[in-house]
N, C-alpha and C positions, 0 to 999 in steps of 0.2 A: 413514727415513734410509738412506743407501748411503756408500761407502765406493768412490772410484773412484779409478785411479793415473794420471799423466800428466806434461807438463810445463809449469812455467807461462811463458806472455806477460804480461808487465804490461801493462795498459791506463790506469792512473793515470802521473802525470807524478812523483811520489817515487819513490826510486833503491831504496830500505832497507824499507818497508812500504807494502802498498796494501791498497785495499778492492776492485776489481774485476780480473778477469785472466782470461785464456783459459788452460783446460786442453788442450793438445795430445800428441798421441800419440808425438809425437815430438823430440829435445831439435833446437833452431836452429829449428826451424820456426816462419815470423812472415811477418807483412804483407811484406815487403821480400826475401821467395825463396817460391818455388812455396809455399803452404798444402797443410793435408792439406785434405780434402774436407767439406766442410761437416756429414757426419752423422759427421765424429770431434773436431769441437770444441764444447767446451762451456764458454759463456761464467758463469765463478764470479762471484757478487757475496756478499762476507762480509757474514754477519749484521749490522745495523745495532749501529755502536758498532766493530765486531771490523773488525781489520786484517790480512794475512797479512804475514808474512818474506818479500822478495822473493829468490826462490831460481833460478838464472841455469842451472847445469850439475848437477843434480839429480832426480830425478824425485821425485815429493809426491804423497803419499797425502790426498786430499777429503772428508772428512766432511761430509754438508748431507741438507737437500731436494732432488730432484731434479724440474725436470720439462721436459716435452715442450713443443716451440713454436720456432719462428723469434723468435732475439733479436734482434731487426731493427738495422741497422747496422754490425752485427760481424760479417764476412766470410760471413754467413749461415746463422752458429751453428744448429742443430738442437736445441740442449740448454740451458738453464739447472740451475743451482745456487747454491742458496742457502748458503754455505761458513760452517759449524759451526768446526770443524777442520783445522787443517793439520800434517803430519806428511813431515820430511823421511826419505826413505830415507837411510838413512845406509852399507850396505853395498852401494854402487852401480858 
């Protein structure tokens, strides 16, 4: 298990809770303005059943599985995870 910090993109079409979303490095950064570089996005898919809070101006802490491989589709993510946990920062 790892513990990585980041920002989320929703990839699901719900406003309030999803199951899959990109970690990025960066807060605003999305399909629709320059992306960060594909070995800093890592595409989250919550544990089967598990939904995350969709969190917009925040940075979140990632609890899961990590691992290595091209998520094919998704801006050509480097990284999967399998998201355990989510944890808002809350002194940001």
């Amino acid at each position: 298990m790892i513990r990585i910090l980041g920002f989320m993109v929703p990839l699901d079409d719900d406003s309030r809770r999803v199951t899959e979303f990109l970690l990025v490095p960066t807060l605003g950064a999305c399909v629709h303005t320059p992306s960060p570089p594909a070995n800093q996005i890592v595409l989250v898919t919550m544990a089967t059943g598990a939904k995350a809070e969709v969190v917009w101006d925040r940075p979140i802490w990632v609890t899961g599985r990590f691992k290595i491989g091209v998520a094919a589709g998704v801006l050509g993510a480097r990284y999967k995870l399998e998201g355990q946990r989510i944890e808002i920062v809350q002194d940001y």
